[in-house]
N, C-alpha and C positions, 0 to 999 in steps of 0.2 A: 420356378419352371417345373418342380418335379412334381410338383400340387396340380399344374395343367396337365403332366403326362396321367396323373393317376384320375382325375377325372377324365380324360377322354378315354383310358381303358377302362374305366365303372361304366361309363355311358353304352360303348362297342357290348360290355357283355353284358349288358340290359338290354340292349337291341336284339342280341341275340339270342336274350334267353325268351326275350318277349316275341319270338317269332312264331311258337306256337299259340301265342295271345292272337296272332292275325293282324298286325299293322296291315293300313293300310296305306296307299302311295303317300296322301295326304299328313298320314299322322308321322311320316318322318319327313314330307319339308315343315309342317307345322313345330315340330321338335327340334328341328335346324333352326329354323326363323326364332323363335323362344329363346331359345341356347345363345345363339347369337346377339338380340337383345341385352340379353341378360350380362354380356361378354364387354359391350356397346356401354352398357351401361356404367359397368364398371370401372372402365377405362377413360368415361367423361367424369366419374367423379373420382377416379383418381387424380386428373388433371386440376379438379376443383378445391380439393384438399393442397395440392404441391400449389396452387398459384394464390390462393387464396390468402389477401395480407401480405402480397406482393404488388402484382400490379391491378389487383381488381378488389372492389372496395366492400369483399364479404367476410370478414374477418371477427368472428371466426368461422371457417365454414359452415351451413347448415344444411346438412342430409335430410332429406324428406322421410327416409326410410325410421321407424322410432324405433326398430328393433339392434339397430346399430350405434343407437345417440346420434344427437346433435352435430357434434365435431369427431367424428372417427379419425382413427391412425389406419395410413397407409393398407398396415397387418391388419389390422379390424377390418377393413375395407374385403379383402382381398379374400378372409376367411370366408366373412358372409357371404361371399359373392360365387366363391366354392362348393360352399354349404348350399345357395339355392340354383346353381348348376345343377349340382346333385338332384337335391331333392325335384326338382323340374321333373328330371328325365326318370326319378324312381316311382314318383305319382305317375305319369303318364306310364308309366309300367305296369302298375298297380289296378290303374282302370282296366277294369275288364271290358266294358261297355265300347263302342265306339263314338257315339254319340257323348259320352261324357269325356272320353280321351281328346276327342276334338277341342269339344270346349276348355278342356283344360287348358288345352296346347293355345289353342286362338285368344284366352283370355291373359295367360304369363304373355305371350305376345303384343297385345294392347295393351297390359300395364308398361311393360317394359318397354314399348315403345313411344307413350308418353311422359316417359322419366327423363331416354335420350333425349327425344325433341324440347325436352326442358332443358336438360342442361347445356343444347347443342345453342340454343335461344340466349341463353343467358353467358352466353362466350366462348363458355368451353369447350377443346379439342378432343377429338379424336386421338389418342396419344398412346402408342404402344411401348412407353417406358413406365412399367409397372413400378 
């Protein structure tokens, strides 16, 4: 819980620091939408790792992502998932461009969006017991 408080206060003073960068309306629901994804996603494979070799027959689990292996723990999970919180909202920081800020933001959104709809497909929940 205190790994979420301290990414959502990285994020706020990114936001903030980035306001003389020029966001625009877009590039923060686009950062919201991302962020959230990415949040979405987490939490379907956390579900996928706890059920996983219980009652569904993928054991042992397998992560798509190769930067985390195969079978992640929990904590593995949760770090990476941290780490590209982060990094999401410090690249779209970093861009200076708008045109590239967008794409950034519209592309973490499409990957991350057909991660969840993958894992939401293949059974797993929605599950807010990290």
């Amino acid at each position: 819980m205190r790994l979420l408080v301290l990414v959502g206060l990285l994020g706020a003073l990114l936001v903030q620091h980035s306001s003389a960068q020029k966001w625009e309306p877009e590039h923060m629901v686009l950062a919201t939408t991302s962020t959230t994804f990415i949040l979405l996603d987490w939490v379907t494979s956390a579900d996928a790792i706890r059920r996983c070799g219980t009652e569904f027959t993928c054991t042992p689990s397998v992560e798509q992502n190769p930067l985390i292996g195969r079978s992640p723990s929990l904590g593995t999970l949760r770090t990476w998932c941290l780490v590209a919180v982060s990094g999401n909202l410090i690249v779209g920081t970093l861009l200076r461009r708008r045109w590239a800020r967008t794409v950034w933001f519209a592309g973490v959104t499409a990957v991350e969006y057909a991660m969840v709809r993958h894992n939401v497909g293949a059974g797993f929940r929605i599950s807010l017991n990290f």
